[in-house]
N, C-alpha and C positions, 0 to 999 in steps of 0.2 A: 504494500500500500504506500504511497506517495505523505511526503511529510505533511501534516496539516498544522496550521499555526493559529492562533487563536487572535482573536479584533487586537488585542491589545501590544501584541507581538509584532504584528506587522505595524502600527502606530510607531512603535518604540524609532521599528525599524527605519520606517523613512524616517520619523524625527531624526534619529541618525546621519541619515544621508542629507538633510537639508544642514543642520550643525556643521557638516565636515565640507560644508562648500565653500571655499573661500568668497567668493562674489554675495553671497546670501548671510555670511555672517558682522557685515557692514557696508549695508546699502543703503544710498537716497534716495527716497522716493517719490516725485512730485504729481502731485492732483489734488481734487476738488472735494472738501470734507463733509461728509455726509453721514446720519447715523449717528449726531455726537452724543452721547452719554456721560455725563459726569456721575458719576458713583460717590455714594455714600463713605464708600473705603477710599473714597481718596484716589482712584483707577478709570481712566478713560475709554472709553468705548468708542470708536468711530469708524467709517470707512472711507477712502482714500478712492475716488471715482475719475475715470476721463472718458473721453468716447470710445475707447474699445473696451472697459472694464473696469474692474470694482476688487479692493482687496481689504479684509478684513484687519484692523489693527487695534492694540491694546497701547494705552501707554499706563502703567503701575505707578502707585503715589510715590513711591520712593525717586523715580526717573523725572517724576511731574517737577518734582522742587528746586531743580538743575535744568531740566530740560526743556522748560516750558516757564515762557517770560509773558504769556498773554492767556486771554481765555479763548478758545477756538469756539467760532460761530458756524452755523451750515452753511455750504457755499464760497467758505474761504478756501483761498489754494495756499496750500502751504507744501513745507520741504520736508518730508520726515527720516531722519538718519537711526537706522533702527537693524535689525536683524530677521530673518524670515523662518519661522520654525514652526515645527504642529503642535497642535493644542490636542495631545494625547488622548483625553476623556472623549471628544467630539472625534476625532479623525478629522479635523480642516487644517488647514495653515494660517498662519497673520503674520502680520507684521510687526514685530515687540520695539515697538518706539521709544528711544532713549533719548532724542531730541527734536523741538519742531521751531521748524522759523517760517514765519508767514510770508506770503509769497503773492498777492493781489485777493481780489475779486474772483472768483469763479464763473468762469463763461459759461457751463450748466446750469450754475443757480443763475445769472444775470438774466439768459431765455426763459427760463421757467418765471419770474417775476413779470 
């Protein structure tokens, strides 16, 4: 019979392979904020949107207090300097943001107003 591995095994696994990439372990990444959640703990929720796509990203209060010198609104574009890894429990990727610098107006949210 052929190995079988269980949900959490193969999670580990790519998180793995995303950890040991060098390009993914300090990227920037720019587009238009959407999704933003500010959390109770202190932990930011958002997604980072352009016209071909949408990437889901975390920024943790610890990173916030260093990393983050304004309040992010929907529709801003900003620059996020951060890491690409899986979120184990789910099976998705994000992007773990350790730094963000605002970057204009969002031409997504400017059309949609």
């Amino acid at each position: 019979m052929k190995t079988v591995y269980s949900v959490g095994q193969v999670n580990r696994y790519v998180k793995n392979m995303f950890t040991q990439d060098y390009v993914l372990r300090k990227v920037y990444v720019k587009g238009e904020v959407s999704n933003c959640k500010y959390h109770t703990s202190g932990h930011i929720y958002f997604s980072l949107k352009d016209e071909s796509g949408a990437i889901a990203c975390v920024m943790f209060a610890g990173e916030r207090r260093t990393g983050l010198t304004f309040r992010m609104q929907e529709g801003q574009k900003v620059i996020v300097l951060g890491s690409v890894s899986v979120y184990e429990r789910d099976g998705r990727y994000q992007l773990y943001a350790r730094g963000i610098l605002p970057d204009g107006e969002g031409d997504l949210y400017r059309r949609y107003e």
